[in-house]
N, C-alpha and C positions, 0 to 999 in steps of 0.2 A: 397627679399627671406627671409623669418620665420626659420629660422636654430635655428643651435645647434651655440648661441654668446656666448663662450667659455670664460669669466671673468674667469681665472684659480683660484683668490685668492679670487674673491667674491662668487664661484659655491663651493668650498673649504670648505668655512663659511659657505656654509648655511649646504652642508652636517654634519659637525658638529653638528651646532644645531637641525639638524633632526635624531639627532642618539635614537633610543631604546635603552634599556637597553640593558647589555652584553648580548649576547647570554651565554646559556650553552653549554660548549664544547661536542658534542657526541664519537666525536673519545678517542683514552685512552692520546693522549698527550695534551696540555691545547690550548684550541682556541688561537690562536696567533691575532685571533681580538678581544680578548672579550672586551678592550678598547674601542671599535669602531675604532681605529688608526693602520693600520699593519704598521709594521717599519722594515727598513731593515732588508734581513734575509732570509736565507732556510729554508722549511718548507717542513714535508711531506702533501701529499692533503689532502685539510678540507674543511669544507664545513660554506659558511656564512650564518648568521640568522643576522636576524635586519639590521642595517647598519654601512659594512666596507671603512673606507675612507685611502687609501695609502698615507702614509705619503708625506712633500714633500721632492723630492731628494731621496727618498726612493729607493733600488735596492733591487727587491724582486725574488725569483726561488720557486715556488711551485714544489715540484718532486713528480708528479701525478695529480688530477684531483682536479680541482677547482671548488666548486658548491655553486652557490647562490640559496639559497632556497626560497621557495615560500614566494612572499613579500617581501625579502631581496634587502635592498642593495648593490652594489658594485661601488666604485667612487674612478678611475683612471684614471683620466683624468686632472691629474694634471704632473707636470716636476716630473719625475719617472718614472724606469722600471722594468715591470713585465714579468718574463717568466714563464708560466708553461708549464711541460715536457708531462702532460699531454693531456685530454678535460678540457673545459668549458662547464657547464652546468647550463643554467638557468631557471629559476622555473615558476609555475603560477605567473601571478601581478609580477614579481622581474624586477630588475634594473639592467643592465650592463653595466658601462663606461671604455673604453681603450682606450690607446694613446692619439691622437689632439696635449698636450702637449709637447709630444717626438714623436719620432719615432722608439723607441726603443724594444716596448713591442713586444711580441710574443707568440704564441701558438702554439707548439709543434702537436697536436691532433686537434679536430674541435671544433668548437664553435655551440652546440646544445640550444636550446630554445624551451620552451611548453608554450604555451604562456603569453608571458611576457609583461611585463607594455613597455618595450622599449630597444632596443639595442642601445648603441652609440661607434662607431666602426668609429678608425680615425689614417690614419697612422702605422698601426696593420700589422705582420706579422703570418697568418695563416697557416699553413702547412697540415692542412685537410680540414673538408670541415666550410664552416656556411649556419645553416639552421634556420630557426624560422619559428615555424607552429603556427597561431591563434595571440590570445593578443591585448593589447592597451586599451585602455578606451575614453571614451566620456566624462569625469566627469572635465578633464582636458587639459588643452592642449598638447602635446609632441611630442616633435620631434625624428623620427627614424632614423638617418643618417647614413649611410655605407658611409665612403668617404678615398678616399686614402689610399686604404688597398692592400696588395697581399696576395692574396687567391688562393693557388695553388689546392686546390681541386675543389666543386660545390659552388655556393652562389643559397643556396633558399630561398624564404621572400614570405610569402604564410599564408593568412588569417586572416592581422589583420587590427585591425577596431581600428581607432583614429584622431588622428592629421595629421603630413605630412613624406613619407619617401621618400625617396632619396638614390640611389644607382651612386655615380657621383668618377668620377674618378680611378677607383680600373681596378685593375690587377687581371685576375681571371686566373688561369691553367687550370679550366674544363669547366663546363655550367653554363648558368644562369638562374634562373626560378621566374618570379614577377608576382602573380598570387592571384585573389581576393581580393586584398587589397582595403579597402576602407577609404576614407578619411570622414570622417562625421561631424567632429570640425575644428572649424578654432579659430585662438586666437583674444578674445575680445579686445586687445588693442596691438596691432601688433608692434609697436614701443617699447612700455614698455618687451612688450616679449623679443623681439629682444635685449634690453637691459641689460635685468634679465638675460636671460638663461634660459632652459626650465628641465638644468640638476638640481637636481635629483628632484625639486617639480611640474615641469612643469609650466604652466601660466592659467588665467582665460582662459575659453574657450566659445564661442558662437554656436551656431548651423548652419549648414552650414560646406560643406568641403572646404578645402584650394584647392585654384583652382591650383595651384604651387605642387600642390604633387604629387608624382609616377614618380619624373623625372630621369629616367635612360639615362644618358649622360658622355662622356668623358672616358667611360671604354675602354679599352683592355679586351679582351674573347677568349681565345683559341677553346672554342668550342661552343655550338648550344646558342643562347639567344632567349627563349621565354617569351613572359606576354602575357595573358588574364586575362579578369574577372574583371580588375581594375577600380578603379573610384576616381579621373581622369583617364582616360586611361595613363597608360604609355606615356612620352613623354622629348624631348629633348628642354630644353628651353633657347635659348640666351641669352633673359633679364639677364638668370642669369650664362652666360660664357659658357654655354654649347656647345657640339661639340658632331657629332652624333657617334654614339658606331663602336670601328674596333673588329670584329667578324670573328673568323679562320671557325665558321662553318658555322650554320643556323642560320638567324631572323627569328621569326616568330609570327603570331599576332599584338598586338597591337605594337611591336619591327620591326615589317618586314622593316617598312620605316627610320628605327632608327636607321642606320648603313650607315660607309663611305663601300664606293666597296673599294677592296683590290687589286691595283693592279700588284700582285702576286699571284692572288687566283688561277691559272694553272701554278704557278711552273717559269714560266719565265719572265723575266721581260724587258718589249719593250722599246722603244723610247718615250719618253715622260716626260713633269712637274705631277709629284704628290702633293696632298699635304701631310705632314707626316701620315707616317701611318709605322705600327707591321708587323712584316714578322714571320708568325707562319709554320713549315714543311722548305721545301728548297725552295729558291729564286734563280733561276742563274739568273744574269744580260746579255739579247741576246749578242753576238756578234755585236760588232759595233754600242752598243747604245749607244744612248744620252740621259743619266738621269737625271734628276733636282728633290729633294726632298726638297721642301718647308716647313719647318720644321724637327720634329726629324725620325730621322730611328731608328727604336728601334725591336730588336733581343730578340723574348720572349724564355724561359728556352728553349732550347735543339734545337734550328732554326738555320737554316746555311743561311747564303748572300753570295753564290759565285760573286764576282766580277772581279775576275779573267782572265778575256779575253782581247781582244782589245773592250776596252769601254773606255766610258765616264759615271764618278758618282758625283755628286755635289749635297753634302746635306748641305741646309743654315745653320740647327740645329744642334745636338748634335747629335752623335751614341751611344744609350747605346746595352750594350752585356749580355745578361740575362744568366743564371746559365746553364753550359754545351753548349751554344752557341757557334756556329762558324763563324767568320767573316774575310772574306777576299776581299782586295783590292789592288789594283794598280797592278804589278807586269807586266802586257803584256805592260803598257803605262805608263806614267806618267803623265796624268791628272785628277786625281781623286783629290776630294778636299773635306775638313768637315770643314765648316766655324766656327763651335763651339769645341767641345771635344769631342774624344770617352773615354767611361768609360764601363768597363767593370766588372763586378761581376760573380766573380768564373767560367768562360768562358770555351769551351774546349780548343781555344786557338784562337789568332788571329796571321793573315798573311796579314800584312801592309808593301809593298811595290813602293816605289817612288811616295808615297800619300803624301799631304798639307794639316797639321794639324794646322788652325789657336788658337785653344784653347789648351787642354794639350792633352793628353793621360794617363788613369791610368786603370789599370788591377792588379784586389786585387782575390788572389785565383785561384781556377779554377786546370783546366789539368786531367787528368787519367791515370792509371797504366793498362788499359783494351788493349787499342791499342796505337802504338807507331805515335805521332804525331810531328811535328815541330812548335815553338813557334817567330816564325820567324819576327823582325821589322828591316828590311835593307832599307836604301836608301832615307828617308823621311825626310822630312821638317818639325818640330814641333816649332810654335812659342810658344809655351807655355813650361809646364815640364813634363819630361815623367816619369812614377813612372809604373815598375814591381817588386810585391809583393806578394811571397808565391805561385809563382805557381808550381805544382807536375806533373810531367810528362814525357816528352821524353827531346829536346833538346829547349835551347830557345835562343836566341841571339839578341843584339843589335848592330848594325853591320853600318857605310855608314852612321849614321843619325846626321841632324843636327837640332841642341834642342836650343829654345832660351833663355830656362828655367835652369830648374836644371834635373838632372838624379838620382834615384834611385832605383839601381838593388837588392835588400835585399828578403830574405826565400825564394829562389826558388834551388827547389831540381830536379835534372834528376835521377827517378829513374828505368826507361826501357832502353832499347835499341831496335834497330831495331834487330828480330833476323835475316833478312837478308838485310845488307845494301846497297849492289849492287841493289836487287831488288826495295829496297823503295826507292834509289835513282831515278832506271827510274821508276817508275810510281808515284811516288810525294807521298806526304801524303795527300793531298788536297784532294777531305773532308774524303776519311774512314780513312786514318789515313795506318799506316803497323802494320804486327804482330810483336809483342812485346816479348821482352825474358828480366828478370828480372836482373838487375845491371844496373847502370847510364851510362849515354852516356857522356865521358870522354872528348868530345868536346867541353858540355854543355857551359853555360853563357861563352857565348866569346860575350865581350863590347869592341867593338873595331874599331878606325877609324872614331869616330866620331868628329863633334865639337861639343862642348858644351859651351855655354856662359856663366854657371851660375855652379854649384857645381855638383860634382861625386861624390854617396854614395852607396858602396856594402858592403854588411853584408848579414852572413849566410846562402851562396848559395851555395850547392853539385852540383858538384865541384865547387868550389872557383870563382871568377869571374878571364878572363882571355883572353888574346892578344894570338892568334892562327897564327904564321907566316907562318905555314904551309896551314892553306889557306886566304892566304895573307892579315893578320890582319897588322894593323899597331896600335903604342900606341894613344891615342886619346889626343884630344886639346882641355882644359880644361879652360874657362875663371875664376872659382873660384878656389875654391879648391878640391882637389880631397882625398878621406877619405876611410878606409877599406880595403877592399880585391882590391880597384881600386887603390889605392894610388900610386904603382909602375906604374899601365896602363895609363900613362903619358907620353907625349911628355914635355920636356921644354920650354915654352915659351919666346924666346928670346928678347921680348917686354913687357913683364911683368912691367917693371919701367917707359916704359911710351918711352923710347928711344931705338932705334936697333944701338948697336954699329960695326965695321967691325967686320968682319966675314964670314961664311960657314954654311947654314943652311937649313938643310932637309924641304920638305916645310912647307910653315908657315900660319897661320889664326890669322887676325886681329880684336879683341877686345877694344874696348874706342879705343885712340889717340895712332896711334905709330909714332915718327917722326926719321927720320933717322940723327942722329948725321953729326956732321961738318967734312968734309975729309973722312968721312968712306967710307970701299970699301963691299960691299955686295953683294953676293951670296946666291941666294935661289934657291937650287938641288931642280926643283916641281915648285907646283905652290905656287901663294902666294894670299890667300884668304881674300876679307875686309865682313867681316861679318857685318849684316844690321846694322847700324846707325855708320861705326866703320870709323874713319879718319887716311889714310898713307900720312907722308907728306915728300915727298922725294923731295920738290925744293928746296934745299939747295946744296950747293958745296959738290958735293957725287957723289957714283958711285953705284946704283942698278943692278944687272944681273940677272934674271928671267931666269930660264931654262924651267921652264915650261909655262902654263897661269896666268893670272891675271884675278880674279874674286869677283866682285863690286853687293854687296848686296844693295837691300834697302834702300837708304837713308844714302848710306854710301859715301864718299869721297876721292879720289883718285888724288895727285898730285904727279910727275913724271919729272923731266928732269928740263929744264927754268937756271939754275944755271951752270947746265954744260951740255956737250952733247956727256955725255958717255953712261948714261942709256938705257939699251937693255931688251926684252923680246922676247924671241927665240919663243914664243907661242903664245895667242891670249887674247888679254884684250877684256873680256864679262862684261858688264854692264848690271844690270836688276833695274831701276828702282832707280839711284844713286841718290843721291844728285848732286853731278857734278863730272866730269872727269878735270882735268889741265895737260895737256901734253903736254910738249913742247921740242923739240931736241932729243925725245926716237925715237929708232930707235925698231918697232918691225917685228917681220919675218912673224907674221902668220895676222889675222884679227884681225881690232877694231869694237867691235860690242856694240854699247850703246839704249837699250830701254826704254822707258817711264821717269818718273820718272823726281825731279826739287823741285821748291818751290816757293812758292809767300811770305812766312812769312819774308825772307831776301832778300837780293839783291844780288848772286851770277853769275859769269861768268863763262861760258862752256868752253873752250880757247885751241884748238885742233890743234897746230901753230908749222909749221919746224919740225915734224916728219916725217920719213920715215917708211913707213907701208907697207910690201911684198905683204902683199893681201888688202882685201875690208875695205873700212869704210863703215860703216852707223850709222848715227845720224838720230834715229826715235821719235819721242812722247817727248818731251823734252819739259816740259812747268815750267818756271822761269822768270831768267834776261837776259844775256846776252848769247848768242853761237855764235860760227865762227870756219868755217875752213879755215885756213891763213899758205902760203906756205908749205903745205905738197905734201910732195913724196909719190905717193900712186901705187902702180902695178895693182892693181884692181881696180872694180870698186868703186865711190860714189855713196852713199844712203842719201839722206839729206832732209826728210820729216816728214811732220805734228810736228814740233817745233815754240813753241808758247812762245814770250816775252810778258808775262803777269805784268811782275811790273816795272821798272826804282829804278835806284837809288835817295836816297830825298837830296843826297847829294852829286852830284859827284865829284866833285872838292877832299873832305873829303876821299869819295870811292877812289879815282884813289890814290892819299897820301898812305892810310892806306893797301890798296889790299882788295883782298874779300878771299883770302885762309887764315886759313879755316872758319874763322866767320862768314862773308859775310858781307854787310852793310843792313843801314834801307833803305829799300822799300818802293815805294808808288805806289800806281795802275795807270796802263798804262804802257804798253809796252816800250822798249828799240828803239827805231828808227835807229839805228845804229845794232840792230840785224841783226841775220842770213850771217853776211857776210859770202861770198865762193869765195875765188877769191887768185890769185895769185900763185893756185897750180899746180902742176904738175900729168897728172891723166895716167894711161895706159891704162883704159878700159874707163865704161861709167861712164858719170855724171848724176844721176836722181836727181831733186830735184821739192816737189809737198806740197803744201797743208801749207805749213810753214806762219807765221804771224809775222813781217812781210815778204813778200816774199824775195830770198834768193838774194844777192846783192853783185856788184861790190862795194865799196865805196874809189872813191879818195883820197875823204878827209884821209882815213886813208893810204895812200899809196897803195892803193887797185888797181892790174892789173886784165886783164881776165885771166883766167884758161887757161891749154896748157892742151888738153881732146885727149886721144890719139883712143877712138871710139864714143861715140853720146853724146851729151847732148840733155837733156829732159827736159821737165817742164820750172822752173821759171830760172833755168839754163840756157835754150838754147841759148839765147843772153849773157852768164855769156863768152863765150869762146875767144879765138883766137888760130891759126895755129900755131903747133912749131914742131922742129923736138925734142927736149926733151920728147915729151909723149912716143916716142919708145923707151926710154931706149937709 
């Protein structure tokens, strides 16, 4: 592809040495280019002659209209940013370069052209419209690239004759119109071009148009995209990355075929894989679907995504949230998943509810004082950081979530209320939002009940950030530090040093290595939480008592009992996906439920031995070293399937010596052959066991008996049994 090769410090140079002499200032204050060099600075609007090149690093505000006059240059496309408050307007034969460099510049007003030598337009933020009518030359070669711009008005590019344009990647608010353009030059040494750059002198040019030109591709368009009249015709081309145009309204012409289908273009959104696409107007997600978005979901200025219902939403990419947009998820279910990050830009608000954020979350701006809305993130999974910043509005809160990042709640102001809260309580705010009456909602920034693995930071949010007991806030657990208006909204971390000594302690969340001290007596009022990669090592001579559950993130490590056999858990130890479980003589009341999750990189054992369990075990999906369930007392049933001994130890003689908690030993591939034992327990219901590698086993050799199964065994089990009167209790 023949583009705009952006050398910033050699395009730089040449603009220099192609400068005319100063212009003379027309206005009554003194050209601020007459150098040829503008430098940082406020200026009122003026208007260029000859050629102005932006310094570099330069941060420039024209407040009013900036015109490059006919024949003039303008060369900004260099690391620098330019705002003007006004238009841009460019002349017969003139030059305009913005952004590529940064992405900083912007224009207030539109960006007008009569026919001009060339626009180069990259990364630019427009807030009217851009139009260029006519222009280009044949005498040289050049390139007209629109790329990566947001253009919240029209983009029109209509009747010019030259080199190659390209309209590729840009974000438009209104229509689009590519109309007559002809290519008629193509560059006589295409590599050389490619290497020069075509800003601001262009390149030798040959006869013949660039067969690569008119490619309208990768846009976003809120409204109608037409081209005629062009040559080449308009067209989307791979070779060079391309991706055909998402369009809120009409293609038409040489564009008709140049567009993904939207599928949300009737409002509601079915059962099905997408691949990423713009939701422009309202999107509700049907009842009861099944969504898959292969790639990003992107929410254009002022579009709502209700997802709200009993559904299913799984977007591989990113969510981003455009200006005044509304986005909501989770809340009727809890499977909703964004495998990247939602980001959100000045939004009206978002309502993320018991969603799985594997990237971060950040929401900068945004909210209205017009109608009273809720800013609401309870109940979520963010493995990344979650950062709410400066939003204005009704009420907003971080409530139930667990972050594996850092948290920062800073400028956000409540400055409505609902003026009747009973009513906006029953009919939601979701999406119009309730009528508003002026003074902040005194609830507002309540951050509370969360875990956090990494730092808390509140600053300068009306009202203050704050722990609501009243509806049943609790202070949140903090693995770094906690700073600002959060500082007090703190639980203590009773593991902080790395050791839990005896004690009494409201429930707790486990961060890095907590190990429980020698003789200590412990109590944990709740539950006691190992957040993902986090190791509790309580087989030492010690007493644990759980009054709540126990629950095993990720890749986290959980050992229990073995030392003595006092340790109790009144509740249910849930595993999602551990590293491994070691429990040995705990005696628990409620279920052990262990899924997925292991490791081939060490050589760890599973070792689920002389517990007494009130309810169910199951050991599902477990692929490592070693597991076994060995004389346990179980009242329910067992679940003992699809568990896979994938490594051995390289060394076990050295292994059995040293133990595997919590390091584990070196690995070598090939399974454990002594795996899967089940034998010697005592069951009250049924035994299933299916799918396991190797299959699940009596083994003498380790003093291994049959199971006393007190209703059926199944699967690899079935021969695992023999008859006792202990299964009934």
């Amino acid at each position: 592809m023949r583009r705009i090769a952006l050398f910033v410090l050699a395009s730089a140079g040449v603009l220099l040495a192609l400068n005319v002499a100063p212009a003379l200032a027309r206005a009554p204050q003194p050209n601020p280019c007459a150098s040829g060099t503008l430098a940082s600075g406020t200026y009122n609007g003026f208007t260029v002659t000859g050629t102005c090149n932006v310094a570099f690093n330069a941060q420039v505000t024209v407040n009013g209209d900036l015109t490059v006059a006919d024949g003039a240059v303008f060369g900004g496309i260099i690391p620098s940013s330019v705002h003007v408050t006004g238009d841009v307007k460019v002349g017969h034969g003139a030059l305009l370069g913005l952004g590529y460099a940064t992405q900083s510049d912007v224009v207030d007003g539109s960006v007008v052209a009569k026919q001009p030598l060339s626009l180069y337009l990259g990364f630019v933020t427009v807030h009217g419209d851009v139009t260029s009518n006519g222009g280009g030359t044949s005498e040289r070669f050049y390139n007209f690239p629109i790329k990566d711009d947001t253009i919240d008005g029209n983009l029109t590019l209509h009747g010019y004759v030259g080199g190659w344009l390209g309209v590729i990647r840009d974000k438009v608010g209104g229509n689009v119109e590519i109309s007559r353009n002809l290519s008629v030059v193509q560059a006589a040494d295409p590599d050389a071009c490619d290497a020069s750059g075509t800003f601001p002198a262009g390149c030798d040019a040959a006869p013949g148009g660039d067969s690569d030109s008119t490619e309208i591709m990768t846009n976003t368009i809120a409204g109608d995209l037409d081209c005629h009249g062009n040559q080449p015709a308009a067209q989307v081309n791979p070779g060079d990355g391309g991706q055909p145009n998402v369009v809120g309204g009409t293609a038409s012409g040489e564009c008709a075929g140049l567009v993904s289908t939207n599928p949300c273009a009737t409002g509601t959104l079915s059962s099905g894989t997408y691949d990423g696409f713009a939701v422009y107007g309202t999107c509700k997600v049907a009842p009861n679907a099944q969504v898959t978005v292969n790639g990003d979901l992107q929410l254009a200025n002022g579009a709502v995504f209700a997802g709200l219902v009993p559904s299913t939403v799984h977007v591989t990419g990113n969510v981003t949230v455009g200006k005044g947009a509304l986005l909501g998820l989770g809340y009727a279910t809890m499977t909703d998943v964004v495998d990247g990050s939602i980001v959100a830009n000045q939004p009206l608000s978002l309502y993320l509810g018991f969603v799985t954020v594997h990237g971060d979350v950040v929401s900068n701006g945004g909210g209205t004082a017009a109608r009273f809305y809720n800013f609401p993130l309870k109940d979520d999974t963010i493995d990344g950081n979650l950062t709410v910043d400066g939003y204005d509005g009704g009420w907003v809160g971080v409530i139930r979530d667990s972050v594996g990042g850092n948290v920062d709640v800073s400028n956000n102001v409540s400055a409505v209320q609902a003026a009747d809260p009973d009513a906006c309580d029953a009919s939601g705010t979701f999406p119009g939002g309730c009528d508003a009456v002026p003074g902040g909602d005194t609830d507002s920034t309540e951050v509370m009940t969360n875990l956090i693995a990494g730092n808390l930071s509140c600053h300068g949010n009306s009202p203050a950030a704050q722990v609501n007991p009243a509806d049943g806030g609790q202070p949140n657990v903090v693995g770094g530090d906690a700073t600002g208006e959060c500082a007090g909204l703190v639980s203590t971390n009773p593991c902080a040093t790395g050791t839990l000594s005896s004690g009494t302690y409201d429930g707790l969340t486990i961060y890095g290595t907590c190990n429980v001290a020698f003789n200590a007596q412990v109590t944990v009022n709740g539950d006691l939480t190992l957040a993902n990669g986090a190791v509790f090592g309580g087989i030492v001579p010690s007493t644990v008592h759980v009054t709540g559950n126990v629950e095993v993130g990720k890749g986290a490590l959980l050992g229990l009992g073995y030392a003595t056999m006092t340790d109790v858990v009144d509740g249910d130890i849930d595993a999602d996906q551990p590293l491994s479980l070691y429990l040995g003589f705990v005696t628990v009341h409620g279920n052990v439920t262990s899924n997925g999750g292991g490791t081939t990189a060490r050589f760890y054992n599973f070792p689920i031995k002389d517990n007494t369990i009130d309810g169910n075990l199951t050991l599902r999906g477990y692929t490592g070293g070693w597991i076994g369930v060995i004389r346990d007392k179980v009242g329910g049933n067992v679940d003992f399937s699809n568990n896979t001994s994938a490594v051995q130890a390289a060394d076990p003689d050295a292994c059995d010596a040293s133990g595997t908690f919590p390091a584990g030993c070196d690995a070598v591939p090939g399974g454990d052959t002594d795996s899967d034992e089940v034998m010697t327990n005592n069951i009250g219901g049924n035994l299933s066991c299916n799918g396991n590698s190797p299959a699940a086993q009596v083994n003498p050799l380790d003093g291994g008996q049959p199971n006393v199964v007190g209703g059926k065994a199944k699967g690899e089990c079935a021969g695992l049994t023999t008859a006792g009167a202990l299964a009934a209790g």
